[in-house]
C-alpha positions as CSV (number, residue, x, y, z in Angstrom):
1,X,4.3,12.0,7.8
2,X,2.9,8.2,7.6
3,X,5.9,5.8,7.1
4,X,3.7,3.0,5.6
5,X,5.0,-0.8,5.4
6,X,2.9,-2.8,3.3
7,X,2.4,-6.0,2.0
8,X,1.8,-7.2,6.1
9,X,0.6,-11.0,5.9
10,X,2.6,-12.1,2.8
11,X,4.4,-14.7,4.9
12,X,5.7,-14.9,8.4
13,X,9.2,-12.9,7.5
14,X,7.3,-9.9,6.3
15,X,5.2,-9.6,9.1
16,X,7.6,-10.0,11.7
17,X,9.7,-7.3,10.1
18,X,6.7,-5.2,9.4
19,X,6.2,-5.6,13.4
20,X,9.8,-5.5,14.5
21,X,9.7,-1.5,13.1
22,X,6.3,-0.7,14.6
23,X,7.5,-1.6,17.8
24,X,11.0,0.9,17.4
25,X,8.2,3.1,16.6
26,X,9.8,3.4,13.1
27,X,6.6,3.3,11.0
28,X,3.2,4.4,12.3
29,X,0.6,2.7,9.4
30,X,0.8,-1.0,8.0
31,X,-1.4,-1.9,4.7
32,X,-2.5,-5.7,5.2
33,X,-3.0,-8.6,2.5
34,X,-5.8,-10.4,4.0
35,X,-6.3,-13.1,1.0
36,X,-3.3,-15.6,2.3
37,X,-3.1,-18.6,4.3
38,X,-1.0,-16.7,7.2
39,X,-3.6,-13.9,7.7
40,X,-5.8,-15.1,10.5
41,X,-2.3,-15.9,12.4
42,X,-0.5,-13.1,11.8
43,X,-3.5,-10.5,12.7
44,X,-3.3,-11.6,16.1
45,X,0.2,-9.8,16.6
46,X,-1.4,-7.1,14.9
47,X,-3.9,-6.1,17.5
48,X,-1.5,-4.8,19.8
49,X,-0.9,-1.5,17.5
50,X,-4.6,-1.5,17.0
51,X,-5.7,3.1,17.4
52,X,-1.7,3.4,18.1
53,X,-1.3,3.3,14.5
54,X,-3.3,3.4,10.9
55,X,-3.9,0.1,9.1
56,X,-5.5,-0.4,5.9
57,X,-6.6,-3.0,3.7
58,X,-4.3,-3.7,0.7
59,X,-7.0,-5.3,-2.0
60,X,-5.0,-8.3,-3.5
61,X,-6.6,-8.9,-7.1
62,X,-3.5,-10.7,-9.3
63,X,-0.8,-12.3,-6.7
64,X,-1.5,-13.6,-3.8
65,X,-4.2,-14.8,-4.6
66,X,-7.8,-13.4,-4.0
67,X,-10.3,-14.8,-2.5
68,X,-13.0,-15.5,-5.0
69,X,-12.0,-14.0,-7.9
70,X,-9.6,-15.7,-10.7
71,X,-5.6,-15.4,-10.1
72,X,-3.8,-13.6,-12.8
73,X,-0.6,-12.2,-13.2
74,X,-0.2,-8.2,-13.2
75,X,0.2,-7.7,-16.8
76,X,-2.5,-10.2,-17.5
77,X,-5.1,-8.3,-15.3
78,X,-4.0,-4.7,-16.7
79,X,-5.1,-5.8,-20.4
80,X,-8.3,-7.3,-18.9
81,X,-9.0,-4.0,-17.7
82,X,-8.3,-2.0,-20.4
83,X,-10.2,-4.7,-22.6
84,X,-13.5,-4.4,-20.5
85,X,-12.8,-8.5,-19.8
86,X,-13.6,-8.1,-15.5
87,X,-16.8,-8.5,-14.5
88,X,-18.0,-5.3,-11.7
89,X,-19.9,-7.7,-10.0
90,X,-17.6,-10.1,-9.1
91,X,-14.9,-7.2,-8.1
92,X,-17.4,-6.2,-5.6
93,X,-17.7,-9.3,-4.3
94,X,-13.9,-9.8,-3.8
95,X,-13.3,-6.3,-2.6
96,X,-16.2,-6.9,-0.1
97,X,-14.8,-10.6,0.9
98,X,-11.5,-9.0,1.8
99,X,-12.7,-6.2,4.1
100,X,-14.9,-8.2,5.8
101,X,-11.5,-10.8,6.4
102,X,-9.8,-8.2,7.7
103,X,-13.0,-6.8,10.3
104,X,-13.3,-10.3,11.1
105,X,-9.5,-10.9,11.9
106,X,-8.6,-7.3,13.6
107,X,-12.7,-6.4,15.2
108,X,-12.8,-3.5,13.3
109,X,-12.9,-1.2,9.6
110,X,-9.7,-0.9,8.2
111,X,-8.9,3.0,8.1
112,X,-7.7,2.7,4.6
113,X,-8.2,0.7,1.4
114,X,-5.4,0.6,-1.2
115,X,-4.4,-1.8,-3.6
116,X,-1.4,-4.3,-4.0
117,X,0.8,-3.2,-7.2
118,X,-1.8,-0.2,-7.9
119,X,-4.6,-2.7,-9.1
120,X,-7.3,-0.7,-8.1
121,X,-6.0,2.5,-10.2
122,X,-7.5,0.2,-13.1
123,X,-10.6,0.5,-15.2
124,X,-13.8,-1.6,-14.3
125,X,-11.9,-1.9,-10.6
126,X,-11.9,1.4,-10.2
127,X,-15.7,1.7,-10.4
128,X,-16.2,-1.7,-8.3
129,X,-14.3,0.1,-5.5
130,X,-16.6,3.3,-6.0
131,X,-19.4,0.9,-5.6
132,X,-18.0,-0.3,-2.2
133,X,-17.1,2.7,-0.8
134,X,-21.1,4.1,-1.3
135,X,-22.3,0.7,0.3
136,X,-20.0,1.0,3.0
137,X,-20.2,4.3,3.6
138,X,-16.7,5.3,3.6
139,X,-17.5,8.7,3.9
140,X,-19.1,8.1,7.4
141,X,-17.1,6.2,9.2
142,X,-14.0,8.2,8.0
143,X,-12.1,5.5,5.9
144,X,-10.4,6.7,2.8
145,X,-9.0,5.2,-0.5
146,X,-5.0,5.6,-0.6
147,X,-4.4,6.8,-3.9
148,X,-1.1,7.3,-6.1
149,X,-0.6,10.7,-6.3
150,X,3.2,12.0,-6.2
151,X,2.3,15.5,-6.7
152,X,5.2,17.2,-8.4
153,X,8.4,14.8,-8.3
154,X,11.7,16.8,-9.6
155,X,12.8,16.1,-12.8
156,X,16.0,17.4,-13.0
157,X,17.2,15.8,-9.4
158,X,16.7,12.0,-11.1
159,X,14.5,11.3,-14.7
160,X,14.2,7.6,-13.8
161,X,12.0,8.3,-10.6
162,X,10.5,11.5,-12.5
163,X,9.2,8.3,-15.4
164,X,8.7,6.1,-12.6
165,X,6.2,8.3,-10.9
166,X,4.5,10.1,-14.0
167,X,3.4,6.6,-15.7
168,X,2.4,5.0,-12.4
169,X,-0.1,8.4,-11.7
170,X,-1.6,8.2,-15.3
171,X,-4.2,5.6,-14.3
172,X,-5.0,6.9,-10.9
173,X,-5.9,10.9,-12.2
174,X,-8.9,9.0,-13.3
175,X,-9.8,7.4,-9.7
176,X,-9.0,10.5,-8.2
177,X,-11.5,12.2,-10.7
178,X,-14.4,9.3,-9.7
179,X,-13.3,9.9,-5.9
180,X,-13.8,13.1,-6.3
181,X,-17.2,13.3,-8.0
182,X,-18.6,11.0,-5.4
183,X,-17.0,13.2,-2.7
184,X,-15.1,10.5,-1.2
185,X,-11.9,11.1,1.2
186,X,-8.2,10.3,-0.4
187,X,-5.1,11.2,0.6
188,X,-3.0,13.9,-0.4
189,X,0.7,13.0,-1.7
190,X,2.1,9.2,-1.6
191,X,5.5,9.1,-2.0
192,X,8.0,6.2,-2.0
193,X,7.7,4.7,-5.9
194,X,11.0,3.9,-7.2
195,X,12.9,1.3,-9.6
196,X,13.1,-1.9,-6.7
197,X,17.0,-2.3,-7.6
198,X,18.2,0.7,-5.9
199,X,19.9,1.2,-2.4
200,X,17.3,2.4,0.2
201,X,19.5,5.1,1.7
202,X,19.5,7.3,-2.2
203,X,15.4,6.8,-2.6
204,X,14.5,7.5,0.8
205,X,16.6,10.7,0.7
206,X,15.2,11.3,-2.5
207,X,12.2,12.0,-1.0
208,X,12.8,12.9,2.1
209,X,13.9,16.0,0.2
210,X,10.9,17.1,-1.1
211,X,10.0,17.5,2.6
212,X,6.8,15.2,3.5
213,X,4.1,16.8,5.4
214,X,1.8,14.8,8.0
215,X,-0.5,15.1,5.6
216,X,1.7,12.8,3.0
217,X,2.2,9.0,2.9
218,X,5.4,7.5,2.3
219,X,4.9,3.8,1.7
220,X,8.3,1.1,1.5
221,X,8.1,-3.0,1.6
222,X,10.6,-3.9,4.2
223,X,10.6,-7.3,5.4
224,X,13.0,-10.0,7.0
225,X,14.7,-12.4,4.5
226,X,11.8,-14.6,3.2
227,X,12.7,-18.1,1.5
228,X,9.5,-17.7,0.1
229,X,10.2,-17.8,-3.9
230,X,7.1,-16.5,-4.8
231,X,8.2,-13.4,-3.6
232,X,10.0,-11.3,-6.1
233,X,10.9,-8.8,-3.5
234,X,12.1,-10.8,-0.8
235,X,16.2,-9.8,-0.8
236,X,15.1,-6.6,-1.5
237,X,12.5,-6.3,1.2
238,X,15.4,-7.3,3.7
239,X,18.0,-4.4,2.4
240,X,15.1,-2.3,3.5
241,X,14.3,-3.7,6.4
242,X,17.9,-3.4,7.5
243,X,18.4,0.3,6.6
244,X,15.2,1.2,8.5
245,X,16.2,-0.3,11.4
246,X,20.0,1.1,11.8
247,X,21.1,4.4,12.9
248,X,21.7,6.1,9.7
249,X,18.1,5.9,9.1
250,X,17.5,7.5,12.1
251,X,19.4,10.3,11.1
252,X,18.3,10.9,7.9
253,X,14.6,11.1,9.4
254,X,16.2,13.9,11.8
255,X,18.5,15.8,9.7
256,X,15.4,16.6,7.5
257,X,13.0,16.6,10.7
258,X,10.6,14.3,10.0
259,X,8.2,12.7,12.5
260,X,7.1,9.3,12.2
């Protein structure tokens, strides 16, 4: 299984949490927001895991901010989407700023390219990313595009995750279908989505259950307590962060033999 943290480069707290677990050898793949001002900083800590473990590109189109193209807010940038108001060609530019930050910053490709709350599940982005992944030849150098894609999350064992997950995967059947049709890589499940109010021990053995394969991604946002109030997340990052690093976590991940 890949135990992913993302969201690495937010602010200092994050990363240092995001770091603290790769070095108990707690996680083994970090997704990285290269757009911020604590990027080129907080890379350098980064190299050390560098072909230990994956690390991927998490495209950052609404908050923080992007490079080059316009700051929004999520629900903002969803009805531009769907209303055909984004430009491809500035996309493409953005998408292509941020991998070449994080090449610059780490010396090489990012294995990976997702995107921060989904955004590149979206139209118009969708297609941008497409665009990139032929020009970049994805294909050939072996990075894929991390997809949503719970597979078939149980009902009956808790409807709020079972709505959770079936909403959140309508958008991304449709990248999956472009992926396809361009024969471009993606992973197979990604598991983790889940109302961010709940205790961490009941959603990680939520899907710890359905028994990950190596072949499935489980992605969480831990992170030490931020002050950083722009951060929605931040006291819920650090319940996480907490639960990951104790001994109960530790047996979960053996009583359902998983291997990080």
């Amino acid at each position: 299984m890949k135990l992913c943290a993302d969201d690495y480069g937010l602010n200092s707290e994050v990363s240092e949490g995001i770091l603290n677990l790769l070095q108990k050898n707690k996680i083994n793949s970090v997704s990285c927001l290269t757009t911020t001002k604590n990027w080129q900083e907080q890379a350098k800590d980064l190299k050390a895991f560098l072909n230990k473990v994956e690390i991927g590109l998490h495209l950052s189109l609404t908050h923080p901010k992007p490079i080059y193209f316009p700051s929004s807010s999520l629900k903002q940038f969803i009805k531009k989407a769907y209303l055909g108001h984004l430009k491809k060609e500035d996309l493409v530019k953005e998408i292509k700023a941020q991998i070449k930050a994080f090449s610059l910053q780490l010396g090489t490709r990012p294995n990976y390219i997702d995107g921060h709350e989904f955004c590149h599940h979206f139209p118009i982005i969708r297609s941008a990313l497409r665009d990139v992944a032929k020009d970049f030849h994805f294909k050939k150098k072996n990075i894929y595009i991390r997809v949503f894609n719970p597979g078939k999350v149980p009902f009956f064992k808790n409807p709020i995750f079972y709505t959770f997950n079936h909403l959140a995967s309508l958008p991304s059947k449709k990248l999956i279908k472009l992926l396809k049709s361009e024969n471009l890589s993606f992973n197979e499940r990604l598991l983790g989505f889940h109302p961010y109010c709940l205790e961490p021990k009941k959603y990680f053995n939520y899907y710890f259950q359905m028994k990950p394969t190596k072949k499935d991604i489980f992605f969480c946002h831990p992170g030490l307590l931020s002050q950083d109030s722009s951060d929605k997340l931040r006291f819920y990052r650090f319940k996480i962060y907490k639960f990951m690093m104790s001994e109960e976590f530790d047996k979960i991940t053996s009583y359902y033999k998983l291997t990080v």
